[in-house]
N, C-alpha and C positions, 0 to 999 in steps of 0.2 A: 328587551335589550339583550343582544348577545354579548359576551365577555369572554377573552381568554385567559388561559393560566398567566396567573405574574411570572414575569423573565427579569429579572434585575431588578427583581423591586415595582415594575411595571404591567401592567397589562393594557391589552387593547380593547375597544367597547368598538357599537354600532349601534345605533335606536332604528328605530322603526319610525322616528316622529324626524331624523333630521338623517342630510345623506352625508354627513359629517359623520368621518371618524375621528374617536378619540384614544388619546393613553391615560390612563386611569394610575394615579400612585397610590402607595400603600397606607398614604395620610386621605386618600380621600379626594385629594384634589384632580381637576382633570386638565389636561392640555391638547390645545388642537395640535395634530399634525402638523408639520409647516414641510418649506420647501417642495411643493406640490405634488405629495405621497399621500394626500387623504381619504385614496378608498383602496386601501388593504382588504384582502381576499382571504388570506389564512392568518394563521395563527404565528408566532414570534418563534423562530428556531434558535438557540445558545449556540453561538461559536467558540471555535475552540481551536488551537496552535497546539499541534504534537500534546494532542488530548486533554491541554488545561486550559479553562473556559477564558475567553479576552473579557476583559470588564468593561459596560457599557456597549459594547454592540452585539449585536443579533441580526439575523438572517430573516429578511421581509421579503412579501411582495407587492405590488402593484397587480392586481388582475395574474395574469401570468407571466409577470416578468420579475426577477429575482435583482435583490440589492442591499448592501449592506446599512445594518442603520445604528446610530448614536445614539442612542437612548437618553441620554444626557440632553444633548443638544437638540433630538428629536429631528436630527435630518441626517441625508442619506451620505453616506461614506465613499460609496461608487461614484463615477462620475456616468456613467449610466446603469439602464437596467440589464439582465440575461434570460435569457433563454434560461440556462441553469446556471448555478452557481450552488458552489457545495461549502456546510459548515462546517470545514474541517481543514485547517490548515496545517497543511506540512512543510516545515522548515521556512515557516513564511510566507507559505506563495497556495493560494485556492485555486483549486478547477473551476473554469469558467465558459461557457457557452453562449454564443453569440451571434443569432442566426446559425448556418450550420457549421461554422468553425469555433477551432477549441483555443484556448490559451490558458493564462492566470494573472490574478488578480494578487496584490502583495493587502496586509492587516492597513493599509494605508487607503485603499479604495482604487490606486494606482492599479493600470490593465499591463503588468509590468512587461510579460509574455503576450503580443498582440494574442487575440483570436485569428489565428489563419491556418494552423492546423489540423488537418482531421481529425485525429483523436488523443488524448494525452491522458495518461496516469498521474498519480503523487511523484513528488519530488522524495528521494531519499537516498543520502550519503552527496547530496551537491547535484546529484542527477535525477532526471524525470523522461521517462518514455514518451516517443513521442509516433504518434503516425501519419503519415504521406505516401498516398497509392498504395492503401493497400500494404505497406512495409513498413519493421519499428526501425527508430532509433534513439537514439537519447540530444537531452538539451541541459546546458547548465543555467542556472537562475537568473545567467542576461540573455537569454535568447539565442545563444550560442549553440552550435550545432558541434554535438564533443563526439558522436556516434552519429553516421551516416544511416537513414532507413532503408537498409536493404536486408535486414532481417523479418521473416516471417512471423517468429514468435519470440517474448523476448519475458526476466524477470525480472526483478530490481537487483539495484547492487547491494553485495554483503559484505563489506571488509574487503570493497576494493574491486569484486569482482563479479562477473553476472553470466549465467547462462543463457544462450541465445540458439534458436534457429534459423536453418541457413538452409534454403532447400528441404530436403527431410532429413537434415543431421543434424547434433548440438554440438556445438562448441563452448569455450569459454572468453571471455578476454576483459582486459582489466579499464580502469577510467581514460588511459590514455590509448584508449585502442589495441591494445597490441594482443595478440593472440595468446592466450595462457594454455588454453586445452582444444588442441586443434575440431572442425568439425567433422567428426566421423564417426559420433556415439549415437544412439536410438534416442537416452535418455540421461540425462544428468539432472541429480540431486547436489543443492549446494545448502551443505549442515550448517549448525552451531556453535561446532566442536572443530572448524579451522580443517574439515575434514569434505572430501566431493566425492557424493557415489556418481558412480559413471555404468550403463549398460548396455551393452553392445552384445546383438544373438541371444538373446535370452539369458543374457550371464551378467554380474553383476561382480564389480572392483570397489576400489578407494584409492584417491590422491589426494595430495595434500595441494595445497591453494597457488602452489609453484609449476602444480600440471603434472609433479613427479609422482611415481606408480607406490604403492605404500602396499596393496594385495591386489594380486593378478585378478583378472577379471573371466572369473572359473566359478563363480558362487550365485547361487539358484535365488538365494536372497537374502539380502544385507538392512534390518530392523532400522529404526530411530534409535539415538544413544538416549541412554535412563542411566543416569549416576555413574557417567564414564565407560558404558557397557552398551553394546548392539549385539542383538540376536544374528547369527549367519548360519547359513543353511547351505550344504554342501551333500549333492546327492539326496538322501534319505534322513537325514542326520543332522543335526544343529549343535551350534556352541555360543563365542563369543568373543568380539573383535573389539578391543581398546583405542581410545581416542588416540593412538600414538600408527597406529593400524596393523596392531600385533595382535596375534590370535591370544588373546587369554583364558580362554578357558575352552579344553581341546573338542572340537565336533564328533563328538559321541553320543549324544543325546536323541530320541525319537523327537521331542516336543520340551521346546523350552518357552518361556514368560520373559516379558521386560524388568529389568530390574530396577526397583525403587525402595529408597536410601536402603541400598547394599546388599538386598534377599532379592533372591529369584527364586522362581521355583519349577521344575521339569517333570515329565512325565516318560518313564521307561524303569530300565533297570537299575539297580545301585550296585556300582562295583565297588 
């Protein structure tokens, strides 16, 4: 007999003497499958909504097709099977695969986002990436088309706003479309710190989340923030630029470190 790991208390069996599968509880007792899922293929995956596990279902299959199930009830939650189906839900709503088109699936079994799109990302801040020919856009949690796909390359939203490719430039623009940071940059970085590197020729700035300019865009390279502090490097020489996008601490240094809680430490001279 094979057995898999218990998942909620349950595990799934197979004999060798019957082509009945079973779920096995932690008392011992066994239950046939029901609603016509009785020859499971893999093993029970844990689902999980914005990374805390839902209680009572898990992520089965049928042979090769994917479906959620109750463990409780011991029947399936989908109203069919997928192609794929992912145990991870963001903001409500799972990736789901359907033949070859994509959608989602809400903690209900509901296909709430048909499958008819070519490919989609997670949902996060109300919005999910979405692709047709070849180009992203974005959709909201009714199927709603909030961003048209005619961007090339796209990220998720962060507080409102996301960078995207257009051609070979990036731009910016916020939930309601509207352009924040025009597209004419190489590469844009959108931080943690309410702060967006932007590089354009090899050089490297900061603006704040309004599109407005905070350091010219003259710097070789602009670090990750560590304890309110980014390393920047101008010419030969490094220092350090504050979340507000003031130079704090002046570029004079050969070789500077990230700093963490409130010590850095450099390599050159001590004046």
């Amino acid at each position: 007999m094979d057995v898999s790991p218990f998942v909620y208390d349950t595990a799934h069996a197979s004999s060798s003497y019957s082509s009945r599968d079973i779920l096995i509880s932690k008392d011992g007792k066994t239950h046939p499958v029901t609603n016509r899922i009785d020859h499971f293929r893999s093993h029970f995956k844990k689902v999980y909504n914005n990374n805390q596990p839902i209680k009572n279902t898990v992520l089965s299959r049928d042979y090769d097709r994917w479906f959620f199930l109750n463990i409780k009830s011991r029947k399936k939650i989908t109203s069919r099977s997928y192609k794929y189906l992912s145990q991870y839900f963001y903001e409500g709503m799972a990736i789901a695969q359907y033949k070859s088109k994509w959608g989602f699936v809400d903690q209900f079994g509901e296909e709430k986002i048909l499958c008819t799109l070519d490919s989609v990302r997670h949902f996060q801040e109300g919005l999910a990436p979405f692709m047709n020919d070849g180009l992203w856009g974005f959709i909201n949690n009714e199927g709603k088309i909030v961003v048209p796909a005619v961007y090339s390359r796209t990220g998720f939203f962060k507080k409102g706003i996301v960078e995207l490719q257009q051609k070979d430039k990036w731009g910016c623009i916020n939930t309601k479309n509207q352009i924040i940071i025009p597209f004419k940059y190489d590469e844009i970085q959108i931080t943690d710190v309410n702060l967006i590197k932007v590089r354009k020729n090899d050089k490297w700035g900061l603006m704040d989340y309004t599109g407005r300019i905070l350091l010219p865009i003259i710097y070789e390279e602009i670090g990750d923030f560590f304890d309110g502090l980014a390393k920047i490097k101008q010419g030969n020489k490094w220092g350090y630029v504050d979340q507000n996008g003031n130079l704090a601490i002046p570029i004079k240094y050969d070789e500077v470190k990230d700093f963490y809680h409130i010590n850095a430490s450099y390599n050159g001279p001590y004046y």
